[in-house]
C-alpha positions in Angstrom: -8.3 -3.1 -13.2 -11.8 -1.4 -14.4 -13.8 1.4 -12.8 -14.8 -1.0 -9.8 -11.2 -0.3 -8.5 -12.2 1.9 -6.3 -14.9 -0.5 -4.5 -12.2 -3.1 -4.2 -11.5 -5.1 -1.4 -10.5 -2.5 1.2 -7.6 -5.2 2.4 -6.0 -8.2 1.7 -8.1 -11.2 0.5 -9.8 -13.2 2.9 -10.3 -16.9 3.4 -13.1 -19.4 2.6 -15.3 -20.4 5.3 -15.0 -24.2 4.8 -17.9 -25.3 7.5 -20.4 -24.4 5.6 -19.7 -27.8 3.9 -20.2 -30.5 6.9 -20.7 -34.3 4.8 -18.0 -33.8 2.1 -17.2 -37.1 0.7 -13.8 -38.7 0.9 -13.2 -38.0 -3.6 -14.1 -34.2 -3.3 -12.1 -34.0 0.1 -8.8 -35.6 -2.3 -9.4 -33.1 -5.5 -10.0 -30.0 -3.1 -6.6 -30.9 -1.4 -4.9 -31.5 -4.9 -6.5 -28.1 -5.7 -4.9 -26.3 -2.6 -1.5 -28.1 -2.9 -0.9 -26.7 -6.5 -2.0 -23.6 -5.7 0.5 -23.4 -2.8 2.8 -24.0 -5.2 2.2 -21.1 -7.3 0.1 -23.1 -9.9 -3.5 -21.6 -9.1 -5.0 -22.4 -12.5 -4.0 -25.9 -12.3 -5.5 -26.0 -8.8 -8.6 -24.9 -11.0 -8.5 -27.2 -13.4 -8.8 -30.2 -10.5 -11.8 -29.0 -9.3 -13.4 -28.6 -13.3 -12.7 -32.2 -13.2 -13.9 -33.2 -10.5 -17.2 -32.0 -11.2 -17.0 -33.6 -14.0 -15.9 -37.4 -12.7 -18.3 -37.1 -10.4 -21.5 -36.0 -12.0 -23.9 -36.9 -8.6 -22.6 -34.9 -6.0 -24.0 -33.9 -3.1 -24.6 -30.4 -2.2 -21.7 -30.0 0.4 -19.7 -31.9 -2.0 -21.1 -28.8 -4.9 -20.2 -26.1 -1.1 -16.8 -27.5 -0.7 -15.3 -26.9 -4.6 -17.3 -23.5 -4.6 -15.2 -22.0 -1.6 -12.4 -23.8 -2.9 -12.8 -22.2 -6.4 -13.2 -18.8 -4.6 -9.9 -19.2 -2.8 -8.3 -20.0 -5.8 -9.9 -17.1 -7.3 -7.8 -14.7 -4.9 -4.7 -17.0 -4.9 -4.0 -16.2 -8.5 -6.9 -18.1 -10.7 -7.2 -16.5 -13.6 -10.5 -15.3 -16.2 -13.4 -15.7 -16.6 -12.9 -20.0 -15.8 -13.5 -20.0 -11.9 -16.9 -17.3 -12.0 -18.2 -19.9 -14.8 -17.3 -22.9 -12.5 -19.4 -21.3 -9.5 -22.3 -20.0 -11.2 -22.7 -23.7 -12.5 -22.2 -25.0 -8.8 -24.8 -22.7 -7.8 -27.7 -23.6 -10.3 -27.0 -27.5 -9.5 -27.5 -27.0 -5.6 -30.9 -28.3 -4.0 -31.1 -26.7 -0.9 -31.1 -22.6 -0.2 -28.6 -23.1 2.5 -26.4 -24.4 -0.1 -27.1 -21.9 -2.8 -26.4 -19.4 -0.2 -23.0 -20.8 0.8 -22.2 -20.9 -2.8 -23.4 -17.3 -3.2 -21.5 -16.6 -0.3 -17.8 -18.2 -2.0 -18.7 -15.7 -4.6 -19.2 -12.9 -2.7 -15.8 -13.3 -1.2 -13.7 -13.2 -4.6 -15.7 -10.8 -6.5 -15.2 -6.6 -6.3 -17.3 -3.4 -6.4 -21.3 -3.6 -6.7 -20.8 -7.2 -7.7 -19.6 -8.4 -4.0 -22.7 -6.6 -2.5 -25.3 -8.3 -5.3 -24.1 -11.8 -4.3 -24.2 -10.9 -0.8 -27.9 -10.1 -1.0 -28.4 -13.7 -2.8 -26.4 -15.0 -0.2 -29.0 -13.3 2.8 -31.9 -14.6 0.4 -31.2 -17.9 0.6 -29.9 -18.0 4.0 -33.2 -16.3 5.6 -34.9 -19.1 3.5 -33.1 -21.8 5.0 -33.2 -20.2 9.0 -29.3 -20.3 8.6 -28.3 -17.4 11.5 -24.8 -18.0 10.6 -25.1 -17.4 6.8 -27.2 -14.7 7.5 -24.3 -13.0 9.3 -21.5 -13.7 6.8 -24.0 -12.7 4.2 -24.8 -8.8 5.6 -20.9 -8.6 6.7 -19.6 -9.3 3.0 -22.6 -6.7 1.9 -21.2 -4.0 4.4 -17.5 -3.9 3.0 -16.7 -0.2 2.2 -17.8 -0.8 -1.6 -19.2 1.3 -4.3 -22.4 -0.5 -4.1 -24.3 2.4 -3.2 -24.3 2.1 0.2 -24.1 5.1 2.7 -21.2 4.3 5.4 -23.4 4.8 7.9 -25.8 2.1 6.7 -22.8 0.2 6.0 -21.7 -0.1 9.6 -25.3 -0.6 10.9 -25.2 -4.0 8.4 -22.2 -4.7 10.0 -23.1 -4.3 13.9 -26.6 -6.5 13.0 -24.2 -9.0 11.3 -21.9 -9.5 14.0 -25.3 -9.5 16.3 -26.6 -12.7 14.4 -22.6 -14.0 14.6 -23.0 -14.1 18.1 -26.1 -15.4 17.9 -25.1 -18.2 16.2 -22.2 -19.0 18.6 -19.7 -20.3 15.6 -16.2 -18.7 16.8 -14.8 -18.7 13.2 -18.0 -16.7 12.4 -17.8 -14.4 15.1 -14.0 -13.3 14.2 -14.6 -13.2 11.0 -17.3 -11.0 11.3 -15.7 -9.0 13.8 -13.2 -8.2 11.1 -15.4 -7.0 9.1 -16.8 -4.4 11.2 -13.1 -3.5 12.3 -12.8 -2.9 8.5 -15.8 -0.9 8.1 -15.1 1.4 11.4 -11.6 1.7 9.7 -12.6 3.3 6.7 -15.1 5.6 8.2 -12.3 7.1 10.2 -13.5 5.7 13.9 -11.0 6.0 16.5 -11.1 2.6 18.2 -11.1 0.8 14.9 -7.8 -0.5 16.0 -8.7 -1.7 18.9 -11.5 -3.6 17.1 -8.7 -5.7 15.1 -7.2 -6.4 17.9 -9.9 -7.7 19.5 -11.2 -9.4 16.3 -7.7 -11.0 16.2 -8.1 -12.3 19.6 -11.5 -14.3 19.4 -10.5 -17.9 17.8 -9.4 -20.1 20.0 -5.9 -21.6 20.7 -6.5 -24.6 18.9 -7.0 -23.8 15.2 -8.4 -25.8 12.7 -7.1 -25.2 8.8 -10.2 -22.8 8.8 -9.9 -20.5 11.6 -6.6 -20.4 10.8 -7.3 -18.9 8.2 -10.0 -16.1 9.3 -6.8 -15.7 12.0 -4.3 -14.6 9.3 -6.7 -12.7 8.0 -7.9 -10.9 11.3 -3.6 -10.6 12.3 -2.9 -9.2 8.6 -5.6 -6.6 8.5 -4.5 -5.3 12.2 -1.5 -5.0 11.2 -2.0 -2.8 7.9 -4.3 -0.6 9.9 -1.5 -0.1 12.5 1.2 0.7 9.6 -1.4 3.4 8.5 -2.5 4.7 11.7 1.4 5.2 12.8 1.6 2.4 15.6 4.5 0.7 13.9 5.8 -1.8 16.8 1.8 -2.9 16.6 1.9 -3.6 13.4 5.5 -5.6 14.0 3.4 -7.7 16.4 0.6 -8.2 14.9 2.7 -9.7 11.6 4.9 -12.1 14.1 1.6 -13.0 15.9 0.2 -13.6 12.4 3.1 -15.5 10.7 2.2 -18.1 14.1 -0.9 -19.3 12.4 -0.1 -18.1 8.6 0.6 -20.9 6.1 0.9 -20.5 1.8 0.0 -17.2 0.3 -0.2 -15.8 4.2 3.9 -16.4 4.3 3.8 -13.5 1.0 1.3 -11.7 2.6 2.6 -10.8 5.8 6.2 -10.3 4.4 4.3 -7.5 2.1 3.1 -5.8 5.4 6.4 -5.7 7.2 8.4 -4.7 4.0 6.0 -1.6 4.1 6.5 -1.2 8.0 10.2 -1.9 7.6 10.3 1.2 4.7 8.3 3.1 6.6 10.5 3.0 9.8 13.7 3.6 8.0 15.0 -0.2 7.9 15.3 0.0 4.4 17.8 -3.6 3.7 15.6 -5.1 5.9 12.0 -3.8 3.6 13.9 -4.7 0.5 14.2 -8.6 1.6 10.6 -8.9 2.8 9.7 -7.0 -0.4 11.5 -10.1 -2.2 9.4 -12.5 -0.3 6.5 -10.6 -1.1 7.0 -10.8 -4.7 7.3 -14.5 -5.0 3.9 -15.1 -4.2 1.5 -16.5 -6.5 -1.4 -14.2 -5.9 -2.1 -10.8 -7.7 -1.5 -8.0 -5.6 0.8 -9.4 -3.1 3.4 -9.2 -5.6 2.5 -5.7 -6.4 2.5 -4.7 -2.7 6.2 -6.3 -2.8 7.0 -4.5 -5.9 5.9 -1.3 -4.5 7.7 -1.1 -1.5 10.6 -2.4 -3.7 10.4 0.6 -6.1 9.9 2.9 -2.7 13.5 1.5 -1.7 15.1 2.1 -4.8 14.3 5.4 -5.2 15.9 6.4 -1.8 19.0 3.6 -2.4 19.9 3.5 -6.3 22.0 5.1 -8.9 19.8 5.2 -11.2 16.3 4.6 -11.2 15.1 2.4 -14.1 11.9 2.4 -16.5 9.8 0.0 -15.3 6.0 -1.2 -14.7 5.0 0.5 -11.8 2.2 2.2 -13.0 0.7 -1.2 -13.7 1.9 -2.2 -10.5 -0.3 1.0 -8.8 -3.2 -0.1 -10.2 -3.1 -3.9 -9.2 -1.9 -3.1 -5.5 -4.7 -0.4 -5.4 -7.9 -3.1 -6.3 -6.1 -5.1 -3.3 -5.5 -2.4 -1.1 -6.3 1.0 -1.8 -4.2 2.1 1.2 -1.5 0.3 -0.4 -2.1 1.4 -4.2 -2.4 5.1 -2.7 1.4 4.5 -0.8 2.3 3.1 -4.4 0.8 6.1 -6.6 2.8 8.4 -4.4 6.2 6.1 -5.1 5.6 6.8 -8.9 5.0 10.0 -8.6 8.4 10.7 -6.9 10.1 8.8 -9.5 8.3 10.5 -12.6 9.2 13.7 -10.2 13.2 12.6 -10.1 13.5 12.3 -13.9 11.8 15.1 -14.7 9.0 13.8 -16.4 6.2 16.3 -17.7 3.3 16.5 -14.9 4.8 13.8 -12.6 1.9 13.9 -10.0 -0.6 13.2 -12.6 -1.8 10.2 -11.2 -2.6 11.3 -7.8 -5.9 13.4 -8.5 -7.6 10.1 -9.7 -6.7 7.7 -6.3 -7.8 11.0 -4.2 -11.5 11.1 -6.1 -11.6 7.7 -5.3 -11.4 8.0 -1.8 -13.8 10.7 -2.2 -16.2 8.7 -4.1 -16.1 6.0 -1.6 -16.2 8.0 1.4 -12.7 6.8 2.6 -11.2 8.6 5.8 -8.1 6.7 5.7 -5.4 5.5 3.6 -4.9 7.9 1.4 -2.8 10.6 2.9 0.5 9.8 1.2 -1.1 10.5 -2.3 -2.0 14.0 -0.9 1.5 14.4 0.4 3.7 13.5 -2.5 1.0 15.9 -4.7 1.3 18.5 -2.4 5.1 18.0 -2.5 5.3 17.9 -6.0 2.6 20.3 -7.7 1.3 22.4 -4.5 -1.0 24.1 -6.8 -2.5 21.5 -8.2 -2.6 20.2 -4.3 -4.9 23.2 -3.2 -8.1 22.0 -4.7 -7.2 18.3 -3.7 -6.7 19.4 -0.5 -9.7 21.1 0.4 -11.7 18.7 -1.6 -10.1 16.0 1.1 -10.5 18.3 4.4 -13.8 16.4 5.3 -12.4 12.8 5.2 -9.3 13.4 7.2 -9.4 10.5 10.2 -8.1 11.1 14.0 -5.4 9.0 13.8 -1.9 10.0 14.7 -0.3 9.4 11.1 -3.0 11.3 9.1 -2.7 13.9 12.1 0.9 14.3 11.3 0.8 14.2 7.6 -2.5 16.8 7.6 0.1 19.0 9.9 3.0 18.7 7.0 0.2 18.9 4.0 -1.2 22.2 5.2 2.0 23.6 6.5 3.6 23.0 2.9 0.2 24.6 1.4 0.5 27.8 3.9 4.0 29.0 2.6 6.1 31.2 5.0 3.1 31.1 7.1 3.4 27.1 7.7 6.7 26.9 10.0 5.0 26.0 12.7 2.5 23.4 11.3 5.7 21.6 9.2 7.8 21.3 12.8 4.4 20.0 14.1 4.0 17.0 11.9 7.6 16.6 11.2 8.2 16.3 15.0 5.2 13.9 15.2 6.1 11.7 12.6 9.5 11.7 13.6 8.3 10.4 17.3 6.3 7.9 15.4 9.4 5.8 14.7 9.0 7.3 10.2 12.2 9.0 9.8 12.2 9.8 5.4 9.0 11.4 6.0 9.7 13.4 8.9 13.2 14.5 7.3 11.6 15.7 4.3 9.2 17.9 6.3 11.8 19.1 8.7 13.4 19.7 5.2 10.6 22.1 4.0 10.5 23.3 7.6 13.9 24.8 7.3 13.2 26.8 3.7 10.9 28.6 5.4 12.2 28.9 8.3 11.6 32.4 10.6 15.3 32.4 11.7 18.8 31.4 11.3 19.2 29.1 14.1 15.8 27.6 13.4 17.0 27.1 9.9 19.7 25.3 11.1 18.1 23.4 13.2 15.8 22.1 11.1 18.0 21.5 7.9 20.5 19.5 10.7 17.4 17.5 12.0 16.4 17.0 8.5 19.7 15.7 7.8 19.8 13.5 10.5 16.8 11.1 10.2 17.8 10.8 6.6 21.0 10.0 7.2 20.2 7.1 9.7 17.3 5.7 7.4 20.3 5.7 4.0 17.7 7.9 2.6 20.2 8.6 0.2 18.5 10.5 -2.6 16.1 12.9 -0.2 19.8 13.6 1.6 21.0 14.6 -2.1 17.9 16.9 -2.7 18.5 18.2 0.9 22.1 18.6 0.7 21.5 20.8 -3.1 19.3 23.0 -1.4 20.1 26.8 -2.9 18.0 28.0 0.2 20.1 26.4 2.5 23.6 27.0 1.8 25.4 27.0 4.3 26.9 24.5 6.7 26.7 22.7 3.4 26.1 18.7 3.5 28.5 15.8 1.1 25.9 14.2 -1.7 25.6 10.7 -0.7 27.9 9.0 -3.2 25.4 7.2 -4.8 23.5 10.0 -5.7 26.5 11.9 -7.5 26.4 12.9 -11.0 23.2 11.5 -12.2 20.7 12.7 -14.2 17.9 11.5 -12.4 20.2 13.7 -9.2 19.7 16.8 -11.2 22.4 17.0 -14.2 22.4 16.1 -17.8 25.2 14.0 -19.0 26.9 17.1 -20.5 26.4 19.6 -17.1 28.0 16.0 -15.4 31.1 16.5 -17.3 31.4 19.9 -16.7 30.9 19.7 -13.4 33.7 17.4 -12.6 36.2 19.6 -14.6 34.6 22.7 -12.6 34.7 21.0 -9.5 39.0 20.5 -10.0 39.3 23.8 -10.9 39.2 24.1 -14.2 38.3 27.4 -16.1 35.9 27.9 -18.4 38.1 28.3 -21.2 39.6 24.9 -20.1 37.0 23.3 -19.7 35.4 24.7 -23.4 39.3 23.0 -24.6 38.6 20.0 -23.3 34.9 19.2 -24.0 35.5 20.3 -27.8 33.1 23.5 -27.0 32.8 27.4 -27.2 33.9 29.1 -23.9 30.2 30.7 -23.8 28.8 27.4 -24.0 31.2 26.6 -21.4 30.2 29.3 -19.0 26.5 28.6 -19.2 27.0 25.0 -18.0 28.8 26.2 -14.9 26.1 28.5 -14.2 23.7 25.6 -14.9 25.4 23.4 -12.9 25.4 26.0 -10.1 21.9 27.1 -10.0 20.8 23.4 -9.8 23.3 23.1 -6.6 22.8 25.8 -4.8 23.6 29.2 -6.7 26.7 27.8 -5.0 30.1 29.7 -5.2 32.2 27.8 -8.1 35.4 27.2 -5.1 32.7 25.4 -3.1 31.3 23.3 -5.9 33.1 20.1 -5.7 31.8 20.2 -1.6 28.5 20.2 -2.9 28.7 17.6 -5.2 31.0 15.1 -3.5 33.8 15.1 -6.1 36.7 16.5 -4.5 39.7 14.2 -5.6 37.7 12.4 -8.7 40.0 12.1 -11.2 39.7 13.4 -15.0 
């Protein structure tokens, strides 16, 4: 993705508002279907090419005819179409219309699939031609697609007042489609801006079409039930979210079956369901459309870093960037991902890409979604954390998670001063139903804890909630703590030996000889090197564990009884 990244759509794509195109005659109906069926199959650009030739069979078309491929083309846009093809497709649907009410619809299709200060610039030729043509309706779509949180140059403030006169003219018009989908756009506005009912907006946006859906408000429905839903995995209100994706699935057909299993993968992580988040991951990542795959991938790469052996090379920093131009929430949740992995294998500044995802939010005067990119940098590189932090102390938002995670952040940042704040948000996010976050704050809790008992309490509550998530690498890091060494905890066995775990291939081997007893001048026989050599491996090996006593190391490590 380019610079616009950061004025990308602030959720999942939405759909195409088909009414706009009332008379469409009986050959475009047949090539739009084609279009749709092989993009439900995965085969968006062939989808595409349909519609290029039907425009080109059928040179006299009517305007809706010229409305009905444009919000077709835009769907396909955001199923998966790729280049420059579809934007060249609608700009020559747009100079062939005759009426502005058509030109505005057309506009309008654009609106919907493009990104940044683009979206906003069709949006005001959308409201140009609508105002022309006395359309309230368009008028109302138009001013919501223009008041998407967007670096358009637009203050939030005026962006929600675009967005309460939209859904003013919505209601105005008395289209129920146009009324939700509106209504979803100011949910997604008050979202961003940090405003404490915004949930309760989705839900009511959620709730507005009627029982009988059409193949277009079933769409806007999706929509409306997917966005709820994300804002209730970010806000903390997990079992919302959980029933907002299974009223959502109801009315969800293609993409909407990837979309939603992208959402609960990321609840299902979240909540400590891990098997469960790695299948919906799966599902997610057989979708057609960009960024729903990444989402999947991202939650996928979240499990295997708690689950596997080893954790592999792979594209996830490509994968950060896609998932954040669909979702910054999302992309932010994904940075942090990498940045533990980088963190695991010991790469040189592992949290380097968590500066850039908080500026954005900065620069787009986001008060949610991006608190676990703050987290995992403060985590990681606390000083580097300090200046991010206070950079971010005017966007935090009221909502229970960013509560929580403010309450680990600043209790991480305060040293032996931040007992109290660490039990805070580790208790809250704990209550929350998010058991690998809270464990690694009750974690940090314990190394700084004022007491013994406290210590213990927290390391055993720590231990706990990772335990029952199979947060099996955090365990490892908690259970290799040299600050907390006694009442000492097994390494999960997947999580023994590696180097991504905290040994080299050569401190492995010497470890398993130390761990059976062997001495140092054994184990220098047996490895082929000098006993000095030798001896600074154990004490490697130990430091890395614990500062552990050398009788106790095979307890820390999870080796006693390996054989030779």
């Amino acid at each position: 993705m380019n610079d616009n990244a950061s004025g990308a759509r602030p959720f999942l794509p939405g759909p195409s508002p088909a009414s706009f195109a009332e008379n469409v005659s009986t050959a475009v109906q047949e090539q739009v279907r084609n279009a749709e069926l092989a993009a439900l199959r995965g085969r968006a650009d062939l989808g595409l090419e349909t519609l290029r030739s039907a425009l080109a069979e059928l040179p006299r078309l009517a305007d809706d005819d010229r409305i009905a491929l444009a919000e077709m083309a835009s769907m396909l846009t955001r199923w998966g179409a790729p280049g420059p093809a579809p934007w060249a497709l609608l700009d020559e649907l747009a100079a062939a219309c005759h009426t502005p009410r058509a030109r505005g619809a057309v506009f309008l299709a654009q609106a919907r699939a493009a990104r940044g200060k683009a979206m906003a610039d069709y949006g005001t030729r959308a409201l140009f031609e609508f105002t022309a043509a006395g359309d309230i309706g368009g008028q109302a779509l138009a001013l919501s697609r223009m008041s998407f949180p967007a670096d358009a140059g637009l203050s939030p403030s005026y962006r929600r007042e675009l967005a309460r006169r939209a859904l003013s003219l919505a209601q105005q018009s008395g289209e129920p489609w146009i009324i939700a989908l509106v209504a979803g756009m100011l949910a997604a506005g008050e979202t961003y801006q940090g405003r404490k009912h915004a949930p309760h907006r989705w839900r009511r946006a959620a709730s507005l079409l009627p029982a009988d859906l059409d193949a277009v408000t079933g769409e806007i429905a999706s929509l409306n039930y997917l966005n709820w839903a994300l804002t209730c995995a970010y806000v903390g209100d997990y079992p919302t979210a959980l029933e907002a994706v299974g009223r959502g699935r109801v009315v969800g057909r293609g993409p909407w079956v990837n979309k939603f299993a992208a959402v609960e993968a990321l609840v299902r992580h979240r909540t400590g369901h891990l098997d469960v988040a790695r299948e919906q991951a799966a599902v997610a990542m057989t979708g057609a459309a960009p960024g729903v795959r990444e989402l999947g991938s991202a939650v996928a790469a979240a499990v295997t870093f708690e689950t596997a052996r080893r954790l592999p090379h792979d594209t996830l920093e490509a994968v950060v960037e896609v998932a954040y131009a669909t979702s910054p929430p999302c992309g932010a949740s994904a940075a942090a991902t990498l940045a533990y992995i980088r963190h695991a294998r010991r790469e040189p500044r592992p949290a380097r890409g968590l500066p850039p995802i908080l500026r954005k939010a900065r620069e787009a005067e986001h008060h949610f979604g991006w608190e676990d990119a703050l987290l995992a940098l403060t985590e990681i590189a606390p000083d580097a954390a300090r200046d991010e932090a206070a950079a971010m102390s005017r966007f935090w938002s009221p909502y229970p998670r960013a509560a929580a995670i403010r309450s680990v952040v600043e209790g991480h940042l305060a040293g032996r001063r931040g007992w109290a704040s660490l039990i805070a948000g580790a208790d809250a996010l704990a209550d929350m139903g998010e058991p690998i976050t809270a464990g690694r704050a009750y974690h940090a809790a314990a190394r700084v804890a004022p007491s013994t008992p406290e210590r213990a309490r927290a390391r055993d509550r720590a231990a706990e909630l990772l335990t029952s998530a199979g947060a099996d690498r955090s365990l490892a890091t908690l259970a290799r703590d040299r600050s907390l060494h006694r009442g000492l905890l097994h390494v999960p066995e997947n999580q023994r030996h590696q180097v991504n775990a905290g040994l080299t291939p050569r401190e492995r081997d010497v470890a398993v000889l130390a761990a059976q007893g062997f001495t140092a001048v054994e184990i220098a026989g047996h490895l082929g090197i000098t006993v000095g050599t030798a001896r600074n491996y154990v004490m490697n090996v130990r430091r890395k564990f614990g500062s552990v006593p050398k009788r106790r190391l095979a307890l820390v490590l999870g080796m006693v009884g390996e054989p030779d």
